[in-house]
N, C-alpha and C positions, 0 to 999 in steps of 0.2 A: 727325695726327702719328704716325709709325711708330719703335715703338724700334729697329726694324731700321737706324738711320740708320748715316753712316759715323764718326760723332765719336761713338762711344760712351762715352767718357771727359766729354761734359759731363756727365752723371750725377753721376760721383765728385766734378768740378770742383764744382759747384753744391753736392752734401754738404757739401764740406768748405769751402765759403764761411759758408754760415749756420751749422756747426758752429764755424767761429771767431769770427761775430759775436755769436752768442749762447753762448758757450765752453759748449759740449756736445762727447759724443763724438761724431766725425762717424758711428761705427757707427750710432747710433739714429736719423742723418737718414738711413743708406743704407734701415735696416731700415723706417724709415716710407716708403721710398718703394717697398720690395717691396710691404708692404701694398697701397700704391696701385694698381700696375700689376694684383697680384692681384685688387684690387678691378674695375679695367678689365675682365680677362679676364673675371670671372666676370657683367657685365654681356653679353661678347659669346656664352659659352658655354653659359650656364647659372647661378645662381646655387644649385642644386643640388650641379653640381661643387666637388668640392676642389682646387679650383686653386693652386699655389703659383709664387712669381717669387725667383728665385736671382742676383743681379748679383753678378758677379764685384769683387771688391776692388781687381785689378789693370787690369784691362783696360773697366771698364764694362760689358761684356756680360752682356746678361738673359737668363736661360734662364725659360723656362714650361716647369712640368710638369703633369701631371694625375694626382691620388693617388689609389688605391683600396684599402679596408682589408678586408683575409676578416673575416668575421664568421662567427656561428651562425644556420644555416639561420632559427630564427625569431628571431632579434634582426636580420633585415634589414629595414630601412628606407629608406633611403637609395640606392634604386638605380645613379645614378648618383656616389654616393663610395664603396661599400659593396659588395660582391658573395659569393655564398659559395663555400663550398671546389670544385663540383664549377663552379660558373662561372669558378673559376677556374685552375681545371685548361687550358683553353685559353691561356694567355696562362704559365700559371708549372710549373714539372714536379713539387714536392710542395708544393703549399699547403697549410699550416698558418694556424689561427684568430690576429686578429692581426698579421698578416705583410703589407707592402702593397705594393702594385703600382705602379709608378714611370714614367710614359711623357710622354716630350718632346712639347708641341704646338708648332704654328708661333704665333709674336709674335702680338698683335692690334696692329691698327690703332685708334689712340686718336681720336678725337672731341674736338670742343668739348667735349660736355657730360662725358664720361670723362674728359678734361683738368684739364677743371672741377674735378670731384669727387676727383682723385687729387691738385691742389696742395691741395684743403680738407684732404684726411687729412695730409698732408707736415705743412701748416701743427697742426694739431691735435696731431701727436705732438711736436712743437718745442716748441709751447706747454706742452705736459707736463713734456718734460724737462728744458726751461728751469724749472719750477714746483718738479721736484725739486732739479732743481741747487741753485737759490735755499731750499728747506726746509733739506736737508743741511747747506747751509752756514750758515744762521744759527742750526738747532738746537744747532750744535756750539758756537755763542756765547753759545747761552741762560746768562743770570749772569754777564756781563759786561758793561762799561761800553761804547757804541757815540756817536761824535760823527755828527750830520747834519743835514742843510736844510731849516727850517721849509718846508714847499710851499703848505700851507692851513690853514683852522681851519674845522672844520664843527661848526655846535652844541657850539661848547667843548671838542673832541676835536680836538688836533693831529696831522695828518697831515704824518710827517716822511721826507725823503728820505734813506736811509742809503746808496745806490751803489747798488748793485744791484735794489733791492725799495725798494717805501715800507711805514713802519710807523706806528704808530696811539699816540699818546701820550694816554690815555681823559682825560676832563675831573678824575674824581677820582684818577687817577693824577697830577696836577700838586701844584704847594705852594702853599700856599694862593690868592694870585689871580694868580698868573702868567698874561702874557698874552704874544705872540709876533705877528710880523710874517714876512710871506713875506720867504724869504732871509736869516733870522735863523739863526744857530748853533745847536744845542741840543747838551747833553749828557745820556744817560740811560742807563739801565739796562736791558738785554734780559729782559724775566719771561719771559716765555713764547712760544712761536712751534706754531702748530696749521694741519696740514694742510688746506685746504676746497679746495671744488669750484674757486671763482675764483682759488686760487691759496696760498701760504702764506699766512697772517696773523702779523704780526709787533707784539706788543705792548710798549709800553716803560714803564718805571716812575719817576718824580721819588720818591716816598713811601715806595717799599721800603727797611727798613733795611736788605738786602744794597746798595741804592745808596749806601749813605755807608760803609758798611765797604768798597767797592769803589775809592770815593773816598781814602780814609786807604793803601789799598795801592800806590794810584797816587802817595800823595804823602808818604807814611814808607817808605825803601827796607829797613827791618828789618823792616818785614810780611811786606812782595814777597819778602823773602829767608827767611820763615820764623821768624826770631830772634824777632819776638814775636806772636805770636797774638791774633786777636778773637775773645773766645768770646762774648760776645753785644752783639745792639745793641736798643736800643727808642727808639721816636722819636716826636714827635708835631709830625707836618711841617711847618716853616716857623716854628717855633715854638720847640723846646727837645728837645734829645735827650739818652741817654745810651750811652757805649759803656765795654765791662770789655776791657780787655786784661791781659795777662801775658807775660813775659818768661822765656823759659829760657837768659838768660843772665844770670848773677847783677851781672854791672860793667854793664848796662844797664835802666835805668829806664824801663819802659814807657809810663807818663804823661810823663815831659819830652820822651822819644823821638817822642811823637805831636804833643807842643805842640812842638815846634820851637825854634829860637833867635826866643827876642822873639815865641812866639806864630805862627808866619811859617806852618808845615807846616799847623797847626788853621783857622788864618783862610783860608788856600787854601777850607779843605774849607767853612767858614764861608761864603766867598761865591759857593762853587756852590749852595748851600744858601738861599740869600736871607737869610743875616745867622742860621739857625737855633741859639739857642744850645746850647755841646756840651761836655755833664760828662764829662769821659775819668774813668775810675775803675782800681781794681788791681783785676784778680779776683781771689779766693779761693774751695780748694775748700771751705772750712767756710761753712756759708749763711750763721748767724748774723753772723760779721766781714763777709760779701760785703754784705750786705744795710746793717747799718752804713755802708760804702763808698757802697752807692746811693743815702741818702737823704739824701748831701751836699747840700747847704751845713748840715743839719741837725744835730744833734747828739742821739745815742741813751744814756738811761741804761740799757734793759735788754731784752732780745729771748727770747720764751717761743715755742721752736718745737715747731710738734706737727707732725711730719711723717709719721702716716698720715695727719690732713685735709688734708696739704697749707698748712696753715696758718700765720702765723706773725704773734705778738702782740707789738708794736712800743710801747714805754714812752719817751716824751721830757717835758722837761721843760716846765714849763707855758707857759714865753713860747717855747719851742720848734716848739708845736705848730701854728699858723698856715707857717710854713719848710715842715716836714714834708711839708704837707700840699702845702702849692704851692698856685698861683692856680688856682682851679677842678677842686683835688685833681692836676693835673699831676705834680707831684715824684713822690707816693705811686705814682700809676700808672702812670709809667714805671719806679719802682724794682722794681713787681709784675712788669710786663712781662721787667724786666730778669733777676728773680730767677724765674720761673714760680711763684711765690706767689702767694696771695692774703694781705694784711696790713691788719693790724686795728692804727691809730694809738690811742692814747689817753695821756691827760698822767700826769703822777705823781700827781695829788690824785686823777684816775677810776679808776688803779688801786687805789691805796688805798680806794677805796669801792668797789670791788669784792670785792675781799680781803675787807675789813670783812663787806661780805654776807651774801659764801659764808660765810665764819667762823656767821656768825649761822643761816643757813641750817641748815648743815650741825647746829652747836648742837642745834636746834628738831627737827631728825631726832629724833637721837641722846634726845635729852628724852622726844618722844612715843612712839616705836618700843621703848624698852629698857626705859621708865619709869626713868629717871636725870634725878637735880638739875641744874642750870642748870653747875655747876662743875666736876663728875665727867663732864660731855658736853663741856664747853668741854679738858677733858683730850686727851679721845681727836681731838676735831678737831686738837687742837695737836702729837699726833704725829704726824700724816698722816693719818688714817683717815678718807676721805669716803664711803664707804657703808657698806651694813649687812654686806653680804658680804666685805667686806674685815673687819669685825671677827668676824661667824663661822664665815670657813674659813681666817684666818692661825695659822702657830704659834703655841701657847698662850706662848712664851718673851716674843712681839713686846708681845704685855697687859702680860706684869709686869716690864716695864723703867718703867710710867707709875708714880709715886709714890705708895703707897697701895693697888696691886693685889698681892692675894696670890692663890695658885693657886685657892680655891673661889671668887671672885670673880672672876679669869679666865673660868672654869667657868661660871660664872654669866650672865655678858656673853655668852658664846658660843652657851648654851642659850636666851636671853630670844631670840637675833638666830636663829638657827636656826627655830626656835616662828614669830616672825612673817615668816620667807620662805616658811617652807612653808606658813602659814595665804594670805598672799600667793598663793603658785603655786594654793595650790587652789580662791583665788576666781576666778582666771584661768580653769586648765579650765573650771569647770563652765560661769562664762559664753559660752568658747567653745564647749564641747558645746550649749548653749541655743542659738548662735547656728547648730549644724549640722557642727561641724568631725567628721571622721572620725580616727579610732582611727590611721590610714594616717599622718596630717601627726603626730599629738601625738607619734608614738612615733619620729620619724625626728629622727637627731642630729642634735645645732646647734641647733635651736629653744631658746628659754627657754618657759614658757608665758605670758609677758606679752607673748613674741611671735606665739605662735598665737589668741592674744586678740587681736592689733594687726590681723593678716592677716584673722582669719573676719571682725573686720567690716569688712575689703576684698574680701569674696566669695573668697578663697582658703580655701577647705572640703575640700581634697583632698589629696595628694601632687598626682596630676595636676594639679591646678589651679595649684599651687607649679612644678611641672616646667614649666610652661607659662611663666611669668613671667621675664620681661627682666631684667638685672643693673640696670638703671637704675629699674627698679620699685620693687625693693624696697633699695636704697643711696642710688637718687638721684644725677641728676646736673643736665648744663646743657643748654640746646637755642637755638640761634639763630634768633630771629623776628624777621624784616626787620633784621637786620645787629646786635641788642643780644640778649646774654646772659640768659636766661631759665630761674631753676632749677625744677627739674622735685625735688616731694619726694618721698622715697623711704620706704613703708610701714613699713619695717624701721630707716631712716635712722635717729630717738631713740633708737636701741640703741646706737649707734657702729658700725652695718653698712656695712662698706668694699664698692668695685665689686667689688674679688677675690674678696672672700669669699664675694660673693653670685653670682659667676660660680663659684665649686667646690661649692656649694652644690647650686644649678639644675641642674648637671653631676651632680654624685651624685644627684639625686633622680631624674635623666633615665636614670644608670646602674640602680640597684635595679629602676625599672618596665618595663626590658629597651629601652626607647628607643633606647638607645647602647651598643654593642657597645665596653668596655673596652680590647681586645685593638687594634682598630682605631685606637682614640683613642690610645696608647699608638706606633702604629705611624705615627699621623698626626703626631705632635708627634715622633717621632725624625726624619722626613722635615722637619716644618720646622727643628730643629735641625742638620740637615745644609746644607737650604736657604741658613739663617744664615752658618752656616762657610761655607761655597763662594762669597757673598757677602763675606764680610769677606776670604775668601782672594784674592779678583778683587781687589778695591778694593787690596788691599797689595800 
């Protein structure tokens, strides 16, 4: 086969067929087919040479060249693509390093097996760009809803036809035992789509709550329009979910606007979902009401939030507490999910014997530590006062507001609690000296000494050994083994040691022993604070 032919326009013709059957640009079928011929020539010339193949756009004609590059006397290599200055001094009038020499050969004459080999590349770079075309395009879908045709089921993983590509709907991506026939409809949700060698992979999701919030957008046109917002959804598929919406338009009501007339809009979303049932709720920005909202159908007497743990102590009534809680803790756990809490149920009679306790607890402190009657301790618990430190470093004013304290007996209370923290702090050191701590950890700020007693006997003997230590070491957090939550406790955690804390901590102790250059960290965090901006400036 000689490109020399007289039709040299099937070339272009041929491009631009399979560029429209597989809608690619036809450029990348011209440009795989230079490759090819390229690859021809340099089978008949050399595979040394630089051979390149230039087909015209308009006319089909293939020019062959042959490139040589000046080089430095000793970075030559390549004899035949490569040559140096004074070699090339014949051929060019100032050759400069760099600079390359450009000279037309005649066509080769193609072969079977050259033939061969140059529709393998054609076919190869088609396959590519058909591979990109198809990533490009459904990455741009990723999180959103896509309809298509069951094709098969292998080992419980539906493989479904979406037009262009098939995608992969995983076994626990489905709701609970849904099952499918070839040529069955499906409706899903695009997670994720990831580049590989065989081509994009396109995965889709039944289970993800963006699938049912994608759902409610499809089928409440005040979503799609913006008018009312999902700020969050939590679900536990096939089974019971919940979604908070909000409305910022005061004449429309978020929850009717989702339930529809007669239910009509919800139960849509109801039997994509296999009958999954759905508590539309109001969001609010205050947790406490939101969270109230969550634990519908339940009814809340009282909500105690501690939000550095993150925490939040949930009070219902006593025949309430089975609702609360749901079948198999359900309600509770999707109102966590729902609120990013974690919530601690308990009835009105467990709280009051809790109260009761601490009360007694705190008492029995106050009793042994001050040397105070049963009645004079039961005082100070009943203005607030839960520890020793809170009665010896508050103002003296805070004492003689309780019944019965006058200023030396203020005085008094202050001294006794003083006397036994520092007797306290000083059985801390010395044990921690016994146990090896250095002078370096006791004297650096932040520490209490019951917490350099906690740490020396976790083998932290050092500053260095402190500088060394994770945030999750010493606050504590969670760690996932085999898909369930597992807390990890943190040495310093019974102190009330937050991650933050423990991460500015770790940071100063890393600054003082010269580890980390201040000025850098200082210049590292204005670059991601700009990072930020420039990010939130794109997005708007």
């Amino acid at each position: 086969m000689a490109i020399t032919s007289a039709n040299q326009l099937e070339l272009l013709q041929t491009a631009e067929a399979v560029a429209r059957e597989k809608m690619i640009d036809p450029n990348l079928v011209v440009e795989a087919m230079e490759e090819s011929l390229a690859r021809a020539a340099k089978s008949r010339y050399g595979a040394e040479m630089d051979i390149r193949v230039a087909i015209d756009r308009k006319t089909g004609k293939a020019t062959f060249t042959r490139v040589r590059t000046v080089v430095e006397d000793e970075e030559l290599e390549n004899y035949q693509a490569e040559f140096t200055v004074d070699q090339a001094k014949q051929y060019m009038e100032n050759p400069e390093v760099g600079q390359q020499f450009i000279e037309e050969v005649p066509p080769v004459e193609m072969g079977r097996i050259a033939a061969q080999s140059a529709k393998q590349v054609i076919l190869q770079k088609v396959r590519e760009a058909e591979r990109d075309r198809q990533f490009e395009e459904f990455q741009d879908r990723v999180g959103t809803i896509i309809n298509g045709l069951v094709k098969r089921e292998e080992y419980g993983n539906v493989i479904v036809d979406v037009g262009r590509g098939e995608a992969i709907l995983r076994r626990n991506e489905k709701i609970g035992r849904e099952s499918y026939r070839p040529n069955d409809r499906i409706r899903c949700f695009i997670k994720d789509v990831r580049r590989e060698t065989r081509g994009p992979q396109i995965f889709l999701s039944r289970t993800a709550p963006e699938f049912m919030a994608e759902l409610f957008k499809m089928e409440v046109p005040e979503i799609y329009d913006g008018i009312i917002d999902i700020k969050a959804v939590a679900r536990d598929p096939g089974s019971r979910a919940k979604i908070a919406v909000i409305s910022h338009d005061g004449s429309i009501d978020p929850v009717g606007a989702c339930v529809g007339m007669r239910g009509s809009r919800v139960q849509a979303v109801v039997n994509e979902l296999q009958g999954e049932k759905i508590d539309i709720i109001p969001w609010n920005e205050d947790q406490p009401t939101f969270l109230v909202n969550a634990l519908q159908p339940a009814e809340v007497s009282k909500v105690v939030l501690d939000e550095e743990a993150g925490k939040i102590e949930v009070v219902v009534p006593d025949e309430q507490l089975s609702l609360a809680i749901g079948r198999r803790g359900q309600n509770v756990r999707l109102a966590s999910q729902l609120t990013a809490l974690d919530i601690d149920i308990m009835t009105e009679a467990e709280e009051s014997e809790r109260r009761q306790k601490e009360f007694e607890e705190r008492t029995a402190l106050f009793m042994e530590t001050l040397d105070l009657d049963e009645f004079f301790a039961q005082l100070l618990v009943s203005e607030g006062f839960t520890n020793l430190e809170e009665v010896a470093y508050v103002e003296v004013d805070e004492l003689l507001v309780i019944d019965g304290v006058d200023e030396d007996t203020a005085n008094e209370l202050q001294a006794r609690a003083r006397d036994y923290i520092e007797a306290k702090n000083k059985a801390a050191l010395d044990a921690a000296r016994e146990l090896g701590v250095e002078d370096s950890l006791i004297a650096f700020e932040g520490l209490t000494p019951q917490m350099i007693e906690a740490l020396a006997k976790d083998s932290v003997l050092t500053l260095e050994d402190f500088a060394t230590c994770a945030d999750w070491e010493l606050a504590g957090g969670w760690t996932n083994v085999d898909g369930e939550r597992v807390k990890d406790d943190g040495v310093l955690e019974p102190f009330g040691m937050t991650l933050e804390t423990a991460q500015d901590m770790v940071m100063t102790a890393r600054i003082v022993l010269g580890w980390v250059d201040p000025a850098e960290l200082e210049a590292a965090a204005e670059d991601g604070d700009g990072e930020t901006a420039s990010d939130e400036e794109a997005e708007a």
